[in-house]
C-alpha positions as CSV (number, residue, x, y, z in Angstrom):
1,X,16.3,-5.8,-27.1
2,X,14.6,-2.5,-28.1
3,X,15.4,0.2,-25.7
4,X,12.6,2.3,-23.7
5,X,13.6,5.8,-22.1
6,X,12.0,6.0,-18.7
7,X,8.5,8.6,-20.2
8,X,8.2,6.1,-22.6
9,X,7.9,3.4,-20.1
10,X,5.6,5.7,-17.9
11,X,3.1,6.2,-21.2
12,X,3.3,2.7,-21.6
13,X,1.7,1.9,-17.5
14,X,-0.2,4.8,-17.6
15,X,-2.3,3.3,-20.6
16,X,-2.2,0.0,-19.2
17,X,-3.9,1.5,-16.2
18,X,-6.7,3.3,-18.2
19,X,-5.1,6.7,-16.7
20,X,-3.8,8.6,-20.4
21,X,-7.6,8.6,-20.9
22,X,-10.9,7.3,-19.7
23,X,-12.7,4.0,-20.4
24,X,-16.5,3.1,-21.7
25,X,-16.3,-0.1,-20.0
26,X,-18.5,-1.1,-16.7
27,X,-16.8,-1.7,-13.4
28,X,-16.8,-5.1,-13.4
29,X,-14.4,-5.0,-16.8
30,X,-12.3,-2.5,-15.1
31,X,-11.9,-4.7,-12.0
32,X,-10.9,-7.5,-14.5
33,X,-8.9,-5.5,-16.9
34,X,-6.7,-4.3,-13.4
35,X,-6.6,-7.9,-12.2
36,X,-8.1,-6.7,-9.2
37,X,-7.8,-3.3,-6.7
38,X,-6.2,-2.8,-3.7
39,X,-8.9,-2.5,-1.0
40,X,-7.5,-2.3,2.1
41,X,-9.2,1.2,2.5
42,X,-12.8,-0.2,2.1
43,X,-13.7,2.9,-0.1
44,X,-10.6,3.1,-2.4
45,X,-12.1,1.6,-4.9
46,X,-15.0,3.4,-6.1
47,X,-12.3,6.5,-6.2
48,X,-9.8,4.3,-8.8
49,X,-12.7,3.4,-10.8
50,X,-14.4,6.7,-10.9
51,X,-10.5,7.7,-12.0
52,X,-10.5,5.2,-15.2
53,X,-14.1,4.9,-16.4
54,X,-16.7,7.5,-18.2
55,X,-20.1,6.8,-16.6
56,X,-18.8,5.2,-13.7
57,X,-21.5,5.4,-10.3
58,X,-20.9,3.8,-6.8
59,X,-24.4,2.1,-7.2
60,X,-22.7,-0.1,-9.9
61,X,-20.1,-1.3,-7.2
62,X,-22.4,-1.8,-4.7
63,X,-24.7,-3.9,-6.9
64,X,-21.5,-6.2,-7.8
65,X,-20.6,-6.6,-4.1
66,X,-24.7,-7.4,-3.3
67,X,-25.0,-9.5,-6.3
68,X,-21.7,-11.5,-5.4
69,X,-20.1,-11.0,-9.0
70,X,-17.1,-9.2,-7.3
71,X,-16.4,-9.8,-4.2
72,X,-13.1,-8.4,-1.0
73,X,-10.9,-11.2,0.3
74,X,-7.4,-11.4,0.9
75,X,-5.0,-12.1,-2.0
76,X,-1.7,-10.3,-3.6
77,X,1.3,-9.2,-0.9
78,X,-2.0,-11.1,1.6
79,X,-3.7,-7.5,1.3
80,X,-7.2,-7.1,1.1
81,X,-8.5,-6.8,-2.8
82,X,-11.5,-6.3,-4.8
83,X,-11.8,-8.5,-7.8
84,X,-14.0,-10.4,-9.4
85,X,-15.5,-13.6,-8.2
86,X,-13.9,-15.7,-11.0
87,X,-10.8,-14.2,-10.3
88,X,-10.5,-14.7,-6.8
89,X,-11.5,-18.6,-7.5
90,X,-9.1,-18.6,-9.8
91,X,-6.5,-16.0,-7.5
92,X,-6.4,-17.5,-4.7
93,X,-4.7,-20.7,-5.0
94,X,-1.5,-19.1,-6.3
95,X,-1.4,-16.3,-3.6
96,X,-1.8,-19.2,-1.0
97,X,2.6,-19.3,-0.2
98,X,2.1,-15.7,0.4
99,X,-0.4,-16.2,2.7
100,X,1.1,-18.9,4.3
101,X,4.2,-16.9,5.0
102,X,2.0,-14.1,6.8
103,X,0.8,-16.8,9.0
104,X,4.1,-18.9,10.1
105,X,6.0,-16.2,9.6
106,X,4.6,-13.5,11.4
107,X,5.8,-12.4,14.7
108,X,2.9,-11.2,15.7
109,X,0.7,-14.2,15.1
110,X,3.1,-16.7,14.0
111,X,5.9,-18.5,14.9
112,X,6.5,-20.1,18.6
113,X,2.7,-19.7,18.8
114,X,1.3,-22.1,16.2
115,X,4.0,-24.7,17.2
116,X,3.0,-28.2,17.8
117,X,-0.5,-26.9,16.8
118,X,-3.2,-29.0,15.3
119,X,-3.8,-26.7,11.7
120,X,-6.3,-28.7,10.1
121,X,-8.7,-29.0,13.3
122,X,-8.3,-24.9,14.0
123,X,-9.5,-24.8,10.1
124,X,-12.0,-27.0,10.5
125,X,-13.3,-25.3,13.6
126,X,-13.2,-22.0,11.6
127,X,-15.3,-23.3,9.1
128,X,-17.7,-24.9,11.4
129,X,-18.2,-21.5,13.0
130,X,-19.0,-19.7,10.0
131,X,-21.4,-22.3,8.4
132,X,-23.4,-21.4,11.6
133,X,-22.7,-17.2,10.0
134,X,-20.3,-14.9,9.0
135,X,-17.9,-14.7,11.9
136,X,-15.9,-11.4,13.0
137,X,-12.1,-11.6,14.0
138,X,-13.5,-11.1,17.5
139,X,-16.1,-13.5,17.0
140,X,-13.7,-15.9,15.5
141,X,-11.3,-15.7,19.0
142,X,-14.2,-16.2,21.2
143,X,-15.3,-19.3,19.5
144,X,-11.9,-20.8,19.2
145,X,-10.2,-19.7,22.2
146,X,-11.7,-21.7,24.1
147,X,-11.1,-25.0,22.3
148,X,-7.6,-24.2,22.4
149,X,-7.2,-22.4,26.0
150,X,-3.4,-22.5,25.6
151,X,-3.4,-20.8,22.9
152,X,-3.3,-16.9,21.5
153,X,-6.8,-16.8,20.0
154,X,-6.0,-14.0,18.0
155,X,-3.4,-16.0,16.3
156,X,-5.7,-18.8,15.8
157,X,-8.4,-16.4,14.2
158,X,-5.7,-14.8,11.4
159,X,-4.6,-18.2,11.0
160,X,-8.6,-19.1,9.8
161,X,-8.7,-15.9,7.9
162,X,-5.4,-16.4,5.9
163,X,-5.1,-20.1,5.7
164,X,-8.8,-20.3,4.3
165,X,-9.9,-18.6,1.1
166,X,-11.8,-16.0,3.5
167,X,-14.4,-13.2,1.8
168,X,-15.5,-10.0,3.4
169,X,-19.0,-9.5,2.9
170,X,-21.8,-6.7,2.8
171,X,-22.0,-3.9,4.5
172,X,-18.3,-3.7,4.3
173,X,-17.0,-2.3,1.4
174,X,-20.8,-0.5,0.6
175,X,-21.0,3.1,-0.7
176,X,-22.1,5.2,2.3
177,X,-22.2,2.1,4.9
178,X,-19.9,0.1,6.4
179,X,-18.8,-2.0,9.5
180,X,-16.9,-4.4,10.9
181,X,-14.8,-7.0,8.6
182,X,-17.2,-9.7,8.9
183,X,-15.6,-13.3,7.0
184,X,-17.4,-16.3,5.4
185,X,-15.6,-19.0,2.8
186,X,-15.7,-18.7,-0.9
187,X,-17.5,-22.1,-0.4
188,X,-19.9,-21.0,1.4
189,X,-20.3,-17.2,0.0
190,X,-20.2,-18.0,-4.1
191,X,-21.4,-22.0,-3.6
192,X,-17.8,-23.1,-5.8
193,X,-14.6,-24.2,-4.1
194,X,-11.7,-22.4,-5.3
195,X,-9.9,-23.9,-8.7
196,X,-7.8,-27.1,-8.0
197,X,-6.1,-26.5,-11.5
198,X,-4.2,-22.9,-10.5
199,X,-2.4,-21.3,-13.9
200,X,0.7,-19.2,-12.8
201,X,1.1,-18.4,-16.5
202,X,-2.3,-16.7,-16.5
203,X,-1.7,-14.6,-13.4
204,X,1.9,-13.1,-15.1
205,X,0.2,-12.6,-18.3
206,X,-2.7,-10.8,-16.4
207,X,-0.2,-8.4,-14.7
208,X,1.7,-7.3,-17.9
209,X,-1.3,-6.8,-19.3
210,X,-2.1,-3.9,-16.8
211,X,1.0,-3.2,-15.6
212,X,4.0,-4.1,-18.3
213,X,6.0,-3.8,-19.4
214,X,7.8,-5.2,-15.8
215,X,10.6,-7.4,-14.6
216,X,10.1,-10.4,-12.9
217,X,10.8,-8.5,-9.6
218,X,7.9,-6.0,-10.8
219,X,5.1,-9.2,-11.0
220,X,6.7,-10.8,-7.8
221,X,6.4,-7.2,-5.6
222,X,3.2,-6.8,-7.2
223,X,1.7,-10.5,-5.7
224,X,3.6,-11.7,-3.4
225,X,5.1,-14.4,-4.8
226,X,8.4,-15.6,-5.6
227,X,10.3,-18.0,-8.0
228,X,8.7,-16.5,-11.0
229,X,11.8,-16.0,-13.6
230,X,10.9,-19.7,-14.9
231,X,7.2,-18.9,-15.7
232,X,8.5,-15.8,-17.4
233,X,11.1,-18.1,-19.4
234,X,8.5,-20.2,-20.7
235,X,6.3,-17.6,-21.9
236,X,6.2,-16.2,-25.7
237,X,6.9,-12.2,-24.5
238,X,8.4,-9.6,-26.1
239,X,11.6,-7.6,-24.1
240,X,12.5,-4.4,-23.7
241,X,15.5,-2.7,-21.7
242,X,16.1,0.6,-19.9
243,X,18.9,2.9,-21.0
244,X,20.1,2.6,-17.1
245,X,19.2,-0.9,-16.5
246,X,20.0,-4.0,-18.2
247,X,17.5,-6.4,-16.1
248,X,14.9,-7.2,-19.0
249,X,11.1,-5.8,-19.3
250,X,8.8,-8.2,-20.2
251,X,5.4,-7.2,-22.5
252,X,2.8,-8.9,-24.0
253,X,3.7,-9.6,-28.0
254,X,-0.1,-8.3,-29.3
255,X,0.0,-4.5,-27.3
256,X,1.0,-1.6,-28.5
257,X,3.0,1.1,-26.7
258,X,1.5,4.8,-27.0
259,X,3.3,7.5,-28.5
260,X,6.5,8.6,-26.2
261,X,5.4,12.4,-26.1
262,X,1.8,11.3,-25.2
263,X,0.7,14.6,-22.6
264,X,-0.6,12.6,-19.3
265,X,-3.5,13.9,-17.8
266,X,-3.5,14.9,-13.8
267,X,-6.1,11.8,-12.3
268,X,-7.3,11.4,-8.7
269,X,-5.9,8.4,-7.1
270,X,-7.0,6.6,-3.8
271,X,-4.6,6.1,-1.2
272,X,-2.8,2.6,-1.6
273,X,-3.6,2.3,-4.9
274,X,-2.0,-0.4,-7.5
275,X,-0.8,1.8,-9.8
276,X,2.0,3.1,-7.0
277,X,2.7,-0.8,-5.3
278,X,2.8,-3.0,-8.1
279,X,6.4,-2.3,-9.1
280,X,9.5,-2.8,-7.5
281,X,11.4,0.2,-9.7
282,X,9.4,3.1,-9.4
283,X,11.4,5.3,-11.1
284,X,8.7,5.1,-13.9
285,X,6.7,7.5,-11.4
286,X,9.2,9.4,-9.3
287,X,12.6,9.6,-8.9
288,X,14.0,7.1,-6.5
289,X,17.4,7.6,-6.6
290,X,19.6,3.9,-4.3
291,X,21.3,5.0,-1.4
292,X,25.0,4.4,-1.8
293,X,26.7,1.4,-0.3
294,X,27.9,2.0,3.5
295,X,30.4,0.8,5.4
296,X,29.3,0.3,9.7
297,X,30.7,3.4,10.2
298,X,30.3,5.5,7.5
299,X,27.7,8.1,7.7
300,X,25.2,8.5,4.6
301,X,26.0,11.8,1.9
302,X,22.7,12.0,0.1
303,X,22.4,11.8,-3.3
304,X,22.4,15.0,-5.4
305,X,19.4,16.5,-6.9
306,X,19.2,16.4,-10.8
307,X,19.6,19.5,-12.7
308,X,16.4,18.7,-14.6
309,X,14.6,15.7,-14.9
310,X,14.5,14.5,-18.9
311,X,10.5,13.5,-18.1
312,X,9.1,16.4,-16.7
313,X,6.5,18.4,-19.4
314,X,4.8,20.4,-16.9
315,X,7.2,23.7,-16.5
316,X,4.5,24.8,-14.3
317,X,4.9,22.3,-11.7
318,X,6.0,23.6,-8.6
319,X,8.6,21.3,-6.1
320,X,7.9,21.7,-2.6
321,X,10.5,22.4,-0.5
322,X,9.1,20.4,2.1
323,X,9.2,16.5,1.1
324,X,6.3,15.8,3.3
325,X,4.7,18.5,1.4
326,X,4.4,16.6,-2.0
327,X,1.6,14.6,-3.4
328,X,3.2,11.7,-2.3
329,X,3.2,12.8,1.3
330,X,-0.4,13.5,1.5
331,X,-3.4,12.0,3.2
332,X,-5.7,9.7,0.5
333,X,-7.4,10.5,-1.2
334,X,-4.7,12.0,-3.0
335,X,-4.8,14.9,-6.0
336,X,-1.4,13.0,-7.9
337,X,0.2,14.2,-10.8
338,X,0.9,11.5,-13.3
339,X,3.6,12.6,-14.9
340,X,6.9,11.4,-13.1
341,X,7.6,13.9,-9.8
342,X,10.9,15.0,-8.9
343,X,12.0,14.7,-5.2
344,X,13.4,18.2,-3.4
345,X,17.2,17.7,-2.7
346,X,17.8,16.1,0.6
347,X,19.8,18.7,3.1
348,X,23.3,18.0,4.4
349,X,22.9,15.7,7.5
350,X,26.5,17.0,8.4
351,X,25.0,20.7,9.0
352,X,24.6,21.2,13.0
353,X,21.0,21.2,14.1
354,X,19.1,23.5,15.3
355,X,16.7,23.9,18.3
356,X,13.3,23.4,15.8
357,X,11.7,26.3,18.1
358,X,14.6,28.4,16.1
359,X,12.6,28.0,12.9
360,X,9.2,29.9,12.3
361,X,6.4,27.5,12.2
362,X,2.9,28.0,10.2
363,X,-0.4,26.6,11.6
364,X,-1.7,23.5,9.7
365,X,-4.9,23.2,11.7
366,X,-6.6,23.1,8.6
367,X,-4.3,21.7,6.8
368,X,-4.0,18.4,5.1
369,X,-0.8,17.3,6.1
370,X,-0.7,13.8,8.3
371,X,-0.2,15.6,11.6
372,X,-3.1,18.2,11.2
373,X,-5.3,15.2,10.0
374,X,-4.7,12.9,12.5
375,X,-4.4,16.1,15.4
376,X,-7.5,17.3,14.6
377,X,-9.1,14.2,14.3
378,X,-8.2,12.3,17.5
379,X,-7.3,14.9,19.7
380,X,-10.1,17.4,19.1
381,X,-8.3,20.1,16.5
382,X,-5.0,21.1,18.5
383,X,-3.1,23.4,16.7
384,X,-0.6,21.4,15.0
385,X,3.2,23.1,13.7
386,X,5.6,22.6,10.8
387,X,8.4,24.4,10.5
388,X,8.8,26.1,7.3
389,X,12.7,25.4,7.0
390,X,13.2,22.6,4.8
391,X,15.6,21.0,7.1
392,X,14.0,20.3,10.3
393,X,9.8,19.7,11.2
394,X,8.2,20.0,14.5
395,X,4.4,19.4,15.1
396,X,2.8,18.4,17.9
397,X,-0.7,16.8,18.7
398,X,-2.7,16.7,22.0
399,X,-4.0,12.9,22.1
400,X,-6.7,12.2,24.4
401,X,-6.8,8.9,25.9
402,X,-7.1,6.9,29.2
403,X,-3.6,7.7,30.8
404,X,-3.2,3.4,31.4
405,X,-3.1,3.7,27.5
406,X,-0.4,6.0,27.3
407,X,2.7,4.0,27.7
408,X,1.4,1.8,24.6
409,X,0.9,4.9,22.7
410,X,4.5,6.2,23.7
411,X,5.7,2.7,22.5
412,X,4.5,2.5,19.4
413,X,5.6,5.8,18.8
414,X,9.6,5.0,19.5
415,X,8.8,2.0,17.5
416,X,7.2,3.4,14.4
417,X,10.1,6.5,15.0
418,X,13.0,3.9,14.9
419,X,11.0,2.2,11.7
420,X,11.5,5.6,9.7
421,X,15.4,5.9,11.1
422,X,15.6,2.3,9.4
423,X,13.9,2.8,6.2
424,X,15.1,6.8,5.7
425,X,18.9,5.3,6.1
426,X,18.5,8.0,9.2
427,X,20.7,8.3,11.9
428,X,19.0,8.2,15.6
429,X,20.2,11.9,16.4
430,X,18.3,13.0,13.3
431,X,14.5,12.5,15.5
432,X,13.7,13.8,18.6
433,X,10.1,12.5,19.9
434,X,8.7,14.1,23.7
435,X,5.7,13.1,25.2
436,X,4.0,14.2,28.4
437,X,0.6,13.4,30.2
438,X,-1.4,15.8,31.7
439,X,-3.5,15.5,34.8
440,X,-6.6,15.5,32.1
441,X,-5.8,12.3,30.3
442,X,-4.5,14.6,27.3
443,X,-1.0,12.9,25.8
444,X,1.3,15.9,24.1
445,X,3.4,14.2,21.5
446,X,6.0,16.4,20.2
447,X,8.4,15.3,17.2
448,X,11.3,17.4,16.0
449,X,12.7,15.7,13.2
450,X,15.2,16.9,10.3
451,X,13.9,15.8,6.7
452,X,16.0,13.6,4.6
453,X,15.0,11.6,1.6
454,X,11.5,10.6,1.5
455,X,11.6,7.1,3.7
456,X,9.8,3.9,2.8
457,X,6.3,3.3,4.9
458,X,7.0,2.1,8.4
């Protein structure tokens, strides 16, 4: 197997993805070409196609989404996605395991409460509700909480959403509007049932052909779906290897790779956007070096920051010293530099900590780092803190909220905090979180926590 270096690989993706250079091709190509867009933020993706195309306008969008030619519903990793209506006929069928694992599976929803349940008649009473019209989430739970009574009707309504080949329509998802997510079927929205005849083989060749070359774990973290090295077996692809890996890369035969020392442009991405959740290695972006094996009692030594990283052609770029500082770290939409970034080395978790008072702070009230964004915007612009030491961070933000909501808000706090601990390889003593209600239904949350290696999403 021909042998890729890491920049070549990133060239490779990057002109998949339409990002090396820009694209005279409508949206609806685009949406095609990408085999759909994440659009969980309903916005995202007029951003990622204003990214890839020439003459790109949001009227063009909107005039798909109107029209019914593309259309938001819920489909790879059971996400919400923009693609278009052929696709998600043709989608929707295959992602239907995911689905089904976000439904039986799902602690919130799932489990004990759908047992001994009656699926088809909560389907059919779903459907029932939104032949009469397009039905809400809360709309959905007051119609079918009362035909089950002994039920969780919030479990019985994402059981209708997931379980059925479910559409958002208009005015979500519209340039300059919005509202609620408000569902109807593909039956009923595009007047064709989805495809009975599903083709796995034409969903992997779709994803190589905007994302390869991949692995099989790449296509199966990109959709959801598992069980896929047999469809990749049976299929007439061309292989490629890593000089650090020796799991195979999988391309289409007919597509050329670019020139290794192509010069990547800087492009504006949306927040959650394919191009960064679609691979299960990501050290095609940014370095990602795999935590060490443990023992139960054997504390984490972080890994060591490389001298220089062999793919970075920007001398100019400047590392921040605070991980929470790079573009990775900041609030959608985002201002991402595509050539691969290098991650700040991770302090010593074996150095004694400090009081995070003991560090001078500078004011990110205007700021656009998560705590000054979400401060300022839920708790009326509080002054919000981050210490400049690369070690440690402290902010704080002044929520305002009915005090009977403030032990839920404490508790999801610990929960999301213990989340990070868990994904950063963190131990507990690394965090410290205070809160405190004040007489004027004001909730001061205070974290003081010591930076490690950047953590997976909570």
């Amino acid at each position: 197997m021909t042998k890729l270096s890491l920049q070549a690989l990133n060239r490779a993706t990057l002109d998949r993805q339409w990002l090396l250079e820009r694209h005279d091709a409508t949206a609806l190509e685009a949406i095609e070409h990408l085999a759909g867009m994440q659009a969980q933020a309903p916005l995202a993706p007029y951003v990622g196609l204003w990214t890839r195309l020439t003459n790109f306008q949001p009227a063009e969008l909107v005039k798909l989404l109107e029209d019914r030619q593309a259309v938001r519903g819920s489909l790879m990793r059971a996400t919400i996605h923009l693609v278009s209506s052929r696709d998600f006929l043709a989608f929707r069928p295959l992602i239907q395991p995911r689905l089904d694992r976000e439904i039986y599976q799902n602690i919130t929803y799932g489990r004990h409460r759908l047992e001994g349940l009656d699926m088809d008649a909560v389907l059919q009473a779903g459907i029932d509700r939104m032949t009469e019209s397009p039905a809400t989430a809360v709309q959905l739970r007051e119609y079918l909480g009362p035909l089950w009574p002994d039920r969780d009707p919030a479990a019985l309504a994402h059981a209708v959403r997931c379980l059925l080949p479910t559409i958002q329509i208009p005015p979500r998802g519209i340039w300059n509007k919005g509202g609620n997510p408000t569902m109807t079927t593909a039956d009923l929205w595009l007047n064709s049932p989805v495809t009975d005849k599903p083709s796995a083989e034409d969903l992997v060749l779709r994803y190589l052909a905007a994302y390869g070359p991949a692995t099989v774990a790449d296509a199966q973290t990109w959709s959801g779906l598992t069980h896929l090295t047999e469809i990749f077996d049976g299929l007439d692809l061309r292989t490629y290897t890593t000089p650090d890996s020796n799991r195979p890369l999988y391309d289409l035969p007919h597509i050329p790779l670019p020139p290794e020392d192509t010069e990547p442009p800087t492009r504006f991405l949306p927040e959650y956007d394919n191009l960064l959740l679609s691979h299960a290695d990501r050290t095609r972006w940014i370095d990602t070096p795999p935590n060490p094996p443990r023992g139960p009692h054997q504390r984490l030594n972080p890994p060591q920051r490389p001298s220089q990283s062999p793919l970075e052609t920007n001398q100019n770029h400047q590392v921040p010293s605070n991980p929470r500082d790079s573009p990775l770290h900041q609030p959608p939409p985002q201002r991402l530099a595509i050539n691969r970034v290098r991650s700040p080395q991770p302090p010593n978790l074996h150095q004694p900590r400090s009081h995070p008072h003991a560090h001078p702070r500078r004011d990110l009230t205007n700021s656009t780092s998560p705590a000054s964004r979400y401060g300022s915007a839920v708790g009326g612009g509080a002054p919000n803190t981050v210490d400049a030491d690369e070690t440690a961070a402290h902010f704080r933000i002044r929520l305002r909220a009915p005090r009977s909501a403030h032990p839920l808000i404490r508790r999801l706090i610990q929960l999301c905090d213990s989340q990070l601990h868990a994904a950063g390889g963190m131990p507990p003593a690394c965090s410290r979180v205070w809160t405190r209600s004040t007489n004027e239904g004001v909730l001061d949350i205070t974290c003081a926590r010591r930076l490690v290696s950047r953590p997976r999403s909570c």
